[in-house]
N, C-alpha and C positions, 0 to 999 in steps of 0.2 A: 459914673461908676468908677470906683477905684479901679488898678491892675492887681490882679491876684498876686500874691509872692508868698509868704513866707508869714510874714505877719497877720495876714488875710485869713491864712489858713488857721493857725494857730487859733485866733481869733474867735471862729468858726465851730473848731475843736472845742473849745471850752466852753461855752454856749451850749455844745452837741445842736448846732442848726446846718442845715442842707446848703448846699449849692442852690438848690431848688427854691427853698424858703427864703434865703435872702433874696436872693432874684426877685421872688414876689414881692416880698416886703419893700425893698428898693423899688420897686414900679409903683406901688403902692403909695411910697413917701413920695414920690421925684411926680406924682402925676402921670406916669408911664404906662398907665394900666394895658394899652393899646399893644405893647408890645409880650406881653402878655398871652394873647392870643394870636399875634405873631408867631411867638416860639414855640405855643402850641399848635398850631398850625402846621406847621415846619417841619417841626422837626422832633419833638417830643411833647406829645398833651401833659400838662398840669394837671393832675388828679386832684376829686375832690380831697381826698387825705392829707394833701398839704397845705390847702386851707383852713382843716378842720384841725391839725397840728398847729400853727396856727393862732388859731382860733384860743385852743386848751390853753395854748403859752398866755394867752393876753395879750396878742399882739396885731389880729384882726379881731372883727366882730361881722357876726351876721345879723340885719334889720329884721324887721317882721315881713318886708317883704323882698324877703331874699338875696338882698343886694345884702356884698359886702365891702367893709369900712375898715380902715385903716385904726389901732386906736391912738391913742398920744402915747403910751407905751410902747407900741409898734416905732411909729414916727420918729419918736426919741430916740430911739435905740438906732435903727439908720442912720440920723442924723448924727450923734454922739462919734458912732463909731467912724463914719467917712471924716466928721474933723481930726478926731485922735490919731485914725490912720497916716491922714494926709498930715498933721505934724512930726508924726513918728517917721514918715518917708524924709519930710524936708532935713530930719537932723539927722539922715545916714549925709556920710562921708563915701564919696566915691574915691 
């Protein structure tokens, strides 16, 4: 997972997606699902609403039974956006 800054957020803003929802969706891409119910656990439950968000965007889907899937819209977008980030970080100048 990237570091949050500036870019990240930005990012984020124009989408209009959560903190929350990328969180998912990154577990979601990366295989991480486990942490998931980690963080629900923890320290704040993941309501079904940000699934179901989600879900409307086309970015999970739910099976017929119950489980849910990442789609290649989802995937894409995670993945798309950690390269661009991560080259947009390499060519700041310190």
């Amino acid at each position: 997972m990237i570091a949050f800054g500036k870019l990240f957020i930005e990012v984020l803003i124009d989408i209009q997606l959560t903190l929350e929802e990328y969180f998912v969706l990154y577990c979601f891409a990366y295989d991480k699902k486990p942490l998931i119910k980690m963080y629900s656990n923890n320290i704040n439950p993941i309501p079904l609403k940000i699934l179901n968000n989600l879900k409307e965007r086309g970015f999970l889907k739910e099976t017929d039974s119950k489980k849910w899937l990442i789609t290649s819209k989802g995937s894409q977008f995670i993945k798309d956006m950690i390269d661009s980030l991560i080259i947009s970080y390499e060519n700041v100048e310190y």
